[in-house]
C-alpha positions as CSV (number, residue, x, y, z in Angstrom):
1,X,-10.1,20.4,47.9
2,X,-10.3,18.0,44.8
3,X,-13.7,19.2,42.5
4,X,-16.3,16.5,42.0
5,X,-16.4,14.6,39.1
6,X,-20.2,15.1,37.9
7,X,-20.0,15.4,34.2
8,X,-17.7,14.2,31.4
9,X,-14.3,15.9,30.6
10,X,-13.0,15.7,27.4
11,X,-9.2,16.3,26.3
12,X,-7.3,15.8,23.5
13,X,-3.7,13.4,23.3
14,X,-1.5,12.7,21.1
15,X,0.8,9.4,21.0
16,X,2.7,8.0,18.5
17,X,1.5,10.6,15.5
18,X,-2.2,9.5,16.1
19,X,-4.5,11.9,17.9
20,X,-7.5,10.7,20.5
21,X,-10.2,12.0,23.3
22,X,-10.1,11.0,26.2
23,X,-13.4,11.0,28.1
24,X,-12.9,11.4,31.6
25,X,-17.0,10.9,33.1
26,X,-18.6,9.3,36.1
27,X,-18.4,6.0,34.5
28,X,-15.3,5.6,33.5
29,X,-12.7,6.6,31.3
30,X,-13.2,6.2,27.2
31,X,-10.2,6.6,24.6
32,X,-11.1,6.9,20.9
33,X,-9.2,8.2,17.9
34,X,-9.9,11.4,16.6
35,X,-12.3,11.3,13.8
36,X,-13.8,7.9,15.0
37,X,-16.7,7.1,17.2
38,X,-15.7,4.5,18.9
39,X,-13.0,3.2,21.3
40,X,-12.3,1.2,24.5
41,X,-14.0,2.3,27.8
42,X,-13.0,1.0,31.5
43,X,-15.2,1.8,34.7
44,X,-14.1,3.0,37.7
45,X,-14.5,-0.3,39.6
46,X,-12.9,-2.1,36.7
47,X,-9.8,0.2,37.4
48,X,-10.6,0.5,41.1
49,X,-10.7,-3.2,41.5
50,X,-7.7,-4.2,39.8
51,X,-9.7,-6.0,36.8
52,X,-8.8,-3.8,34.1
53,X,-4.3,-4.2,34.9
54,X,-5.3,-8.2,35.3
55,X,-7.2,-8.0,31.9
56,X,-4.2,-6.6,30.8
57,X,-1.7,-8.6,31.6
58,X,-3.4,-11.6,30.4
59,X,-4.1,-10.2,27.1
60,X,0.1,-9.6,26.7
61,X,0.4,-13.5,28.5
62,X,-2.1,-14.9,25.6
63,X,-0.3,-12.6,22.7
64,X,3.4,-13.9,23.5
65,X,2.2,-17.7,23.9
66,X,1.3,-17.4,20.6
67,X,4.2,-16.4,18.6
């Protein structure tokens, strides 16, 4: 049995020599950089509904039409 998610979980990653938290909470997830305050958050039904992989892929669509 899975436990419920009822208050925020941080842990730490690092990628490409940088280090971040990642806030796992009720909300939604949140990624910032070590040291920082602030840094991208998605909600659940962003993620859930398919939003936040659309958002994505038109942000990489918009980037290559413009080189």
């Amino acid at each position: 049995m899975a436990t419920k998610l009822d208050k925020s979980i941080k842990r730490e990653l690092d990628h490409a020599g940088k280090t971040y938290t990642i806030t796992i909470a009720p909300d939604g997830v949140k990624v910032v950089e070590k040291g920082k305050r602030n840094g991208p958050h998605v909600s659940w039904s962003s993620i859930i509904s398919g939003d936040a992989a659309l958002n994505e892929n038109l942000k990489i669509s918009v980037d290559a039409s413009r080189s």
